[in-house]
N, C-alpha and C positions, 0 to 999 in steps of 0.2 A: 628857553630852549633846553638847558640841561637840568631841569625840572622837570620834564617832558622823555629827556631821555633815561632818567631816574628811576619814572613808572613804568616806564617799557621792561616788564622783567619777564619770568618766563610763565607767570601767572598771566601774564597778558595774552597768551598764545594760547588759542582752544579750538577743540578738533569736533564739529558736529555729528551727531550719530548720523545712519540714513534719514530717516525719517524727519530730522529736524532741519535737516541740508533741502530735503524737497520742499517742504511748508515753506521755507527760509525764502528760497527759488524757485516756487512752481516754473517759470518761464521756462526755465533750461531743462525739464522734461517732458512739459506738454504745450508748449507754445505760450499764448494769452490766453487771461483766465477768462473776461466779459459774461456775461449773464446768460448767454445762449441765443442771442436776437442774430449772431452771426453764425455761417455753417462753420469755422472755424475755432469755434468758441471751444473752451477748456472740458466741456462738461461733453461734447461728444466726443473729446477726444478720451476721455476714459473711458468711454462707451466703446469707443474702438479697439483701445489697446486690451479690452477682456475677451473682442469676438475676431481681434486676431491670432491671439492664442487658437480658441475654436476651430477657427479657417485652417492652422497649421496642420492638426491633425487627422483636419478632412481631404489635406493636399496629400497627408502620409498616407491615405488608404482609411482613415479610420472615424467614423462616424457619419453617415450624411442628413444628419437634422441636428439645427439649434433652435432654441425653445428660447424666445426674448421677450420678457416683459417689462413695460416700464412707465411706469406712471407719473403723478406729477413730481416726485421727489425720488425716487429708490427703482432701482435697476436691479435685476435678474437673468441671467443668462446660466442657462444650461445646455451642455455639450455634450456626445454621446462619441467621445473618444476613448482614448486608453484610461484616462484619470490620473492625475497626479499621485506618483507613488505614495503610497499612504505614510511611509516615515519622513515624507520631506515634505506634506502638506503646508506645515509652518516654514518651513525654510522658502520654499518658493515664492511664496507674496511676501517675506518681511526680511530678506538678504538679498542684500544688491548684487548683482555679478554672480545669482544660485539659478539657471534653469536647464534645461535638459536638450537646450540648444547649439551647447557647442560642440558638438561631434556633427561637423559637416555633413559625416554620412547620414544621419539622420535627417536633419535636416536643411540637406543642400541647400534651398529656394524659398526658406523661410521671413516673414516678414521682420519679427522680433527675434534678432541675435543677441542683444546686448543686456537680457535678463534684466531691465528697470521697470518697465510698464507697468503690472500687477503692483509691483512695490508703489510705483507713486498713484497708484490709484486707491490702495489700502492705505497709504501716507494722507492723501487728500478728502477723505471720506472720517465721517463721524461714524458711520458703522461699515464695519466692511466683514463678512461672512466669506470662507471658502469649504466645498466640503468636495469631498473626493469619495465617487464610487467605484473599485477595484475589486473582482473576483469573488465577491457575495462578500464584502468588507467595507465600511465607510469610517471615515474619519472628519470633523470639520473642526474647523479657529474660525473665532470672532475678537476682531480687532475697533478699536475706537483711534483715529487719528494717526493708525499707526502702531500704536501697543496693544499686547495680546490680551484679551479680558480673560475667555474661554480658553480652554483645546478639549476635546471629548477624550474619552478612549476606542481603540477599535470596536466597533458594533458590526453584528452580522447585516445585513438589506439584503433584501428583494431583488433593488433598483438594478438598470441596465449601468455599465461602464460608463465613466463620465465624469464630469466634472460640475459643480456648481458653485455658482458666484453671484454674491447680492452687497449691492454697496448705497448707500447713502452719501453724495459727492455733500464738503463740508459748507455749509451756506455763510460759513465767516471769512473764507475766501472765494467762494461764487458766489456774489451778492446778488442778492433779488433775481436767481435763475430760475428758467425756465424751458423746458423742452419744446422745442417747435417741431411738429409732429412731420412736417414736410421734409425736414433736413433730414430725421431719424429716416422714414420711409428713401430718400434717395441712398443717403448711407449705406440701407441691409439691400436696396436694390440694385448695389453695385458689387455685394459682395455674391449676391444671388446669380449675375448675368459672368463674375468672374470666376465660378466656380459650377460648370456646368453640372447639372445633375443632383447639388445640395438642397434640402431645402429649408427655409428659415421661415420657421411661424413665429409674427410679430404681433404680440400682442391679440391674438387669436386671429391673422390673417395670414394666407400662407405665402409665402418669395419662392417661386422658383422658375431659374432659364433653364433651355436645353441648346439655345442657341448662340450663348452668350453676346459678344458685343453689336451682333446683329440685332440682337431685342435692344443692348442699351440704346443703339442709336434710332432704334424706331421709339423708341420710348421717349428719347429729348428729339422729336423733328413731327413735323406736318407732313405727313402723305401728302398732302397737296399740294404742297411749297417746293415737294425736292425736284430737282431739275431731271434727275434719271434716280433707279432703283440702287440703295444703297449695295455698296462692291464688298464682301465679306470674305479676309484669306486670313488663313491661317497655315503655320507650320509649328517648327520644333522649336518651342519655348518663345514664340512670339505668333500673337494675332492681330489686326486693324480689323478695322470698317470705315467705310469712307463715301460722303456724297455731298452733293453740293447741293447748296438752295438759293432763295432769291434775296438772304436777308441780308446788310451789312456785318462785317468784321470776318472774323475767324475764330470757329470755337471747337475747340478741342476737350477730351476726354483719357489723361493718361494713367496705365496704371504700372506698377513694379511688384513682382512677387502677390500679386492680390489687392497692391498696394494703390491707394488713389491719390496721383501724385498732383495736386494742385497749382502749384508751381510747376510744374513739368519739368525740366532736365534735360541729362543729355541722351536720352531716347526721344522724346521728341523735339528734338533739334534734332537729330538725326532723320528722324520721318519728313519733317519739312522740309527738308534740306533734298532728301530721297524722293520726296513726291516730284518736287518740281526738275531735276535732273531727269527723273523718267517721261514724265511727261512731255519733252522738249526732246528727248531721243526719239518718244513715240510718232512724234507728228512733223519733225527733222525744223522743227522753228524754236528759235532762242528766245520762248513768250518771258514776260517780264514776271518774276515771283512774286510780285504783289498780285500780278491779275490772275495766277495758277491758283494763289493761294482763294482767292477773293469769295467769301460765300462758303468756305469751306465748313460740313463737319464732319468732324472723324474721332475716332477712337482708337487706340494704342495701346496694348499688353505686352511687358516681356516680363522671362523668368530669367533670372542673373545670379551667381552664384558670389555669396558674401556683398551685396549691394553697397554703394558708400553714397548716406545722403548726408545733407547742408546741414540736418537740423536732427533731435532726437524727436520730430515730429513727423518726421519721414514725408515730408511736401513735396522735396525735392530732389532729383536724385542727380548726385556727382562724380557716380563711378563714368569710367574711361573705357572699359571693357566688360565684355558680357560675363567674364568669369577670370580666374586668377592666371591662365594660363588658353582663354580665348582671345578669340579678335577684340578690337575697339568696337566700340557700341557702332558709329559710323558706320565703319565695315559691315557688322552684322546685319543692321536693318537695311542699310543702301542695296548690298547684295538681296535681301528677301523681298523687299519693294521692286525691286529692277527686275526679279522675275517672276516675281506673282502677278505685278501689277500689270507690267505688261505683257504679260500671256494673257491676263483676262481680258484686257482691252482691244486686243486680236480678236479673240473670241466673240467678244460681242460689240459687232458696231455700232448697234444703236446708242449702247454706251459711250463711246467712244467721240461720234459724232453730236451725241446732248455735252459730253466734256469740253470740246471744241468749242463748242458753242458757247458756253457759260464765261467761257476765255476770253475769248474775243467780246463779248459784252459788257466785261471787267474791264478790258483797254479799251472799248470807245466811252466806257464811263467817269476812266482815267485820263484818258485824253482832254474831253470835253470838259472839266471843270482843272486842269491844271494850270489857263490862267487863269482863275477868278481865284485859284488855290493859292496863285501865288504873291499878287498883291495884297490878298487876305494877309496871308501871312507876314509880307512886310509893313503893314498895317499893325497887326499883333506885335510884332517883333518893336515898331514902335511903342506900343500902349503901356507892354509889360516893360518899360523901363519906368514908366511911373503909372500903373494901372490903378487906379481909383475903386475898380471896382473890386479887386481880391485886396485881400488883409492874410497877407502870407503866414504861415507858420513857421518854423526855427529844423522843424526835422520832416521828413517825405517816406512815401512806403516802399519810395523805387531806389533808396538812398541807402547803399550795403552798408554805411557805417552809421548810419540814425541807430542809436538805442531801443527807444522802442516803435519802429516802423508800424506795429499790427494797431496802436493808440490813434495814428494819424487819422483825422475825418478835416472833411470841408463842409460849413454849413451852407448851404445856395438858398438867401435871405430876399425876400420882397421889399423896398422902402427903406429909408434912411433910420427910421427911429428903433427897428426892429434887426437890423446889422450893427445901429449904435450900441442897445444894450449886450448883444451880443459878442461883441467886439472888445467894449468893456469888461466882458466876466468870465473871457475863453481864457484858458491856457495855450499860450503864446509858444509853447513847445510844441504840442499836437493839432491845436485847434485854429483851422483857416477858416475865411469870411469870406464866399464872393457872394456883391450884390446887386440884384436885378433893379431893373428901372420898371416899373411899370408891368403887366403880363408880357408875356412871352410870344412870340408867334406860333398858332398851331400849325404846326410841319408834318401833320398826315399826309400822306401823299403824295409829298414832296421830293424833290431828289436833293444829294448829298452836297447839290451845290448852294442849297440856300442854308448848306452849315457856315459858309463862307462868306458869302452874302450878308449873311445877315449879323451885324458886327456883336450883339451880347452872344448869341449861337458861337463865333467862332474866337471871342474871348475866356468863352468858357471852356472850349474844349483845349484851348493851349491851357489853360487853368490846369486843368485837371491831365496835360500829355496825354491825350489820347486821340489825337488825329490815325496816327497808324496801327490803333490798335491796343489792348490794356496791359502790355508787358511795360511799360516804362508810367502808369496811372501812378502820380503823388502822393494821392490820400486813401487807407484802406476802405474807410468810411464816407460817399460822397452822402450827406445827410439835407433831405429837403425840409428847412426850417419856415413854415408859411401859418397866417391864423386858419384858429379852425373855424373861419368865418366861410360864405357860401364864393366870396374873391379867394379868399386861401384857400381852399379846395380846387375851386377851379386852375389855380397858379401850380399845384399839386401835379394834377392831370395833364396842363402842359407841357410840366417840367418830365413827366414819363413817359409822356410820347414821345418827345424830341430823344431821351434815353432809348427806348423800344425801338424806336425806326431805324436810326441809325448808331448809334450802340449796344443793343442788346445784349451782347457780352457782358455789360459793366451788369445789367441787374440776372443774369444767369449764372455770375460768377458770383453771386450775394454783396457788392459793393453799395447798393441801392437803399436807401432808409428815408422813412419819415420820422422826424423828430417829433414825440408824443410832449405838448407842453399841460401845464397843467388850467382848467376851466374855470376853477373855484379856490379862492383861497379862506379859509375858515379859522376864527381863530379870537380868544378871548384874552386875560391878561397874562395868564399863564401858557398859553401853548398857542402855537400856529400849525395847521395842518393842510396844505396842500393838495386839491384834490383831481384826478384826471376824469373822473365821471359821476355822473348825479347820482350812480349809485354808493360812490364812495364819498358824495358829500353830504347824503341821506345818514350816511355812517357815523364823520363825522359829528356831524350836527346832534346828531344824538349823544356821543361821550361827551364832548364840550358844555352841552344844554342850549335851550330855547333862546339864549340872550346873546349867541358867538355872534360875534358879524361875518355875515358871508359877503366878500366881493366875489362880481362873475367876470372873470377876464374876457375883452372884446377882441383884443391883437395883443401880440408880444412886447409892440411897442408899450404896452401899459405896463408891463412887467419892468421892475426897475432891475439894473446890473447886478445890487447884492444879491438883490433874488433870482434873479438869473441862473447865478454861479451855482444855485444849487442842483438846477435839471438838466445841466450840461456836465458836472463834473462826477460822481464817482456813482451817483444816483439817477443819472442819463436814462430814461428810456425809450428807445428806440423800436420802430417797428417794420421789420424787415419789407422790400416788395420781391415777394416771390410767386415766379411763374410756376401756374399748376400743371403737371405733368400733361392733361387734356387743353391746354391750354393754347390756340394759336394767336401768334401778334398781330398776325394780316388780321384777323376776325375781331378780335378785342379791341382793339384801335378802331378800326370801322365802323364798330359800334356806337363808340361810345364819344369819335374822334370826327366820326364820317357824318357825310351830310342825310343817314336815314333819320331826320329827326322824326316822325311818326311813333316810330318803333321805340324810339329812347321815350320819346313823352310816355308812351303809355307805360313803359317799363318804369318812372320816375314816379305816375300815380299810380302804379299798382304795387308798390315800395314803398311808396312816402311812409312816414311817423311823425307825426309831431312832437313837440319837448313833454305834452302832458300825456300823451300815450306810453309816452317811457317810463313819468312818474307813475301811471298808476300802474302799471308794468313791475315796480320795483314794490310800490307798496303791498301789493297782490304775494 
């Protein structure tokens, strides 16, 4: 011990520069880093913190078009704002606590106050570019990692006022990313429907609302599923939209300062809190807020001055008041919902009397399965004192003192040999096992009561907390680990109906994944290579030579634990199920779920492939 306190001297104490404090800790400025397979992932979150600069300037009055492009590696955004002052071009992206945001008046209602964002996004990038056009003047710096390679000198341009930004995110800490073109397009099309009037050409297609969260919410909903026509109010620094449909859960849309707050906050607890006090004044009956809520979707915008959220990721938001010296958020929105909503619902009764309606449908659906819900549950309540079938984890995503909550997944495994090896080679921190017995029941067009009923259905869902909903879900990640045989596909499809029908939140929310294992393992005396498709065992097979042995994996159970641990831990890949914007779940389930078999056969032979049509597909 005093050996120990010997070396402690004052060389032992060292002070990191920016840039090596954020490399050091990406987490503590942009969340989890992950490869991109989640909408959450690190690589769109710099994508964001460059086009909410942009948005700033378009809320000051200045600019209304951004120019984004971005390809499979390197990002480009240019903005046609004021420009960053051409002597503080370098100061701006590479000095922490340097931007042009702290004079309130400037920018009251802005997203980014706290001048890091740019900085950890030229910290986290191998190449990072900024060039600034001012007053028929441009200046740019090019950064690697963070340090300055280049700086120009002032040059006359042409160009219009503006800004421009090209980065290369670092692939030694995004491993193996990749942009998913669906999350990018929801992204620029929230910033599109939050900013009426902008418009944003992506990658040469053009985003623009004039009607804002009216378009977003026609945008995530079926015409034909909504019970009545979405209700659209707006006032002074706050707007909703709001309607109900026939799906289960409750899903919501919020945003702060432009801001899309995924976690929601305390503006939306205030709207839900607001919806259902009004609606119970409207109709003079104390309905229950689970059935007001029931089906709900809505969207939410406020402007708040100096915002205070949970996180330098801006998810969620924990201011108390709309401004330093306004009301409490409560107040504000309770008061704008209590008389927008109910003036509107005056107005139109047909509205009113489909709203009614949707209520009372929710409590005789709540009625009707409360007691099967409830020895369900004392059944669970038994199970999970010794449940066989989950292999728990050490930390949860709903757990505010877990380290790293965003790491949490659960694998939902078919048969004992294939949760065995799994089981074996997880990490006991983040990584849970629950395992099915056998296929699943297909629950298309079912009601919510044979989630209770049916005892894996309703062991899984206390698995995973989400009987009332995904504000208290365990694991970030619920991941379907099944062979890629034509049982594991079908076990697949199961497993996302029963999520679609009566969870849809969980896969709209991106918590939804198939775990990608590998088909082929390739490999001589010196190297093993792993392969996920016959085009990359074609690959393979050629750098190793004619002589490697190829095994073809049948199920996971044939996969032993050491090897395992490789496709699960830091090499994971995963692949997202995401719903496409044209996409309905009544129609899709139907399909492919429903008893039109006719329509499926023909669509299955007029699809098929066989395994040599792909070879010669690859050899072509």
């Amino acid at each position: 011990m005093a050996e120990n306190k010997s070396n402690y001297t004052e060389d032992s104490i060292r002070s990191l520069d920016w840039k090596e404090h954020i490399r050091l800790r990406p987490g503590m400025y942009i969340g989890k880093l992950g490869d991109g397979s989640a909408q959450d992932d690190g690589i769109y979150v710099l994508v964001k913190e460059i086009i909410d600069n942009c948005i700033d300037e378009h809320v000051m009055g200045f600019g209304k078009q951004i120019n984004i492009s971005i390809s499979e590696h390197r990002v480009e955004v240019r903005d046609y704002g004021r420009g960053i002052p051409l002597g503080k071009v370098v100061d701006c992206v590479s000095k922490i606590n340097t931007g042009g945001k702290y004079d309130s008046k400037a920018f009251q209602k802005s997203v980014g106050l706290n001048g890091v964002g740019t900085k950890a996004v030229n910290a986290l990038s191998t190449y990072f570019k900024v060039q600034s056009f001012r007053d028929g003047q441009t200046k740019f710096a090019e950064f690697n990692q963070g340090e300055l390679l280049n700086e120009s000198e002032l040059e006359p341009t042409n160009q219009k006022n503006g800004t421009l930004i090209i980065f290369e995110p670092d692939d030694s800490i995004f491993k193996n990313y990749h942009f998913i073109p669906q999350y990018l397009d929801d992204q620029i099309w929230n910033y599109a429907f939050l900013n009426a009037g902008l418009t944003v050409n992506f990658n040469n297609v053009k985003y623009h609302s004039e009607n804002g969260l009216l378009d977003l919410l026609q945008r995530k909903t079926n015409e034909e599923a909504l019970r009545y026509p979405i209700v659209h109010l707006k006032g002074d620094d706050i707007e909703l939209a709001l309607t109900h449909s026939n799906q289960y859960g409750e899903e919501y849309y919020s945003f702060v300062n432009g801001q899309f707050t995924t976690q929601g906050g305390t503006h939306l607890q205030a709207f839900r809190e607001a919806l259902v006090k009004t609606v119970r004044d409207f109709y003079g009956k104390n309905y229950d807020a689970t059935d007001v809520r029931a089906s709900i979707v809505a969207s939410v915008s406020v402007r708040v001055m100096e915002p205070v959220f949970e996180s330098q990721t801006k998810t969620k938001l924990g201011s108390q008041a709309v401004g330093p010296d306004g009301p409490t958020m409560r107040v504000f929105v309770n008061d704008f919902v209590k008389k927008s909503l109910d003036d509107y619902l005056h107005k139109h009764a047909d509205v009113a009397e489909a709203l009614q309606k949707r209520i009372l449908q929710s409590e005789r659906e709540r009625k009707e399965i409360s007691g099967i819900k409830k020895l369900a549950n004392e059944r669970a309540k038994k199970a999970n004192l010794h449940n066989k079938k989950l292999r728990d984890c050490r930390m949860h995503y709903n757990d505010v003192k877990a380290k790293n909550p965003e790491d949490t997944m659960i694998f939902i495994t078919e048969g004992d040999s294939a949760s065995g090896s799994i089981t074996k080679s997880r990490d006991v921190q983040t990584q849970a096992v629950f395992s099915l017995r056998g296929k699943p029941l297909n629950c298309f067009n079912l009601t919510k009561k044979v989630v209770y009923e049916n005892e894996e259905f309703n062991l899984l869902q206390h698995a995973l907390n989400i009987e009332d909903g995904i504000d208290g879900l365990r694991y970030r990640k619920i991941v379907i680990a099944t062979d890629a045989d034509v049982d594991g596909m079908h076990i697949r499809l199961l497993l996302m109906t029963f999520f679609l029908q009566f969870f849809p939140d969980v896969v709209k929310n991106g918590h939804l994944f198939i775990l990608e294992t590998p088909l082929f393992r390739v490999r001589n005396k010196k190297e093993t290579i792993y392969c996920y498709s016959e085009a990359e065992k074609q690959k393979a097979t050629n750098k190793l030579g004619a002589k490697a042995e190829v095994t073809r994996f049948k199920g996971l159970g044939e996969i032993s634990p050491n090897e395992f641990g490789d496709f699960i831990g830091e090499n994971i890949r995963l692949e997202p199920v995401i719903l496409q914007k044209q996409t309905s779940i009544e129609q899709l389930l139907t399909f492919y779920m429903g008893k039109n078999t006719p329509n499926r056969q023909n669509f299955i032979i007029d699809n098929l492939r066989v395994e040599k049509d792909v070879i010669d597909e690859i050899a072509s």
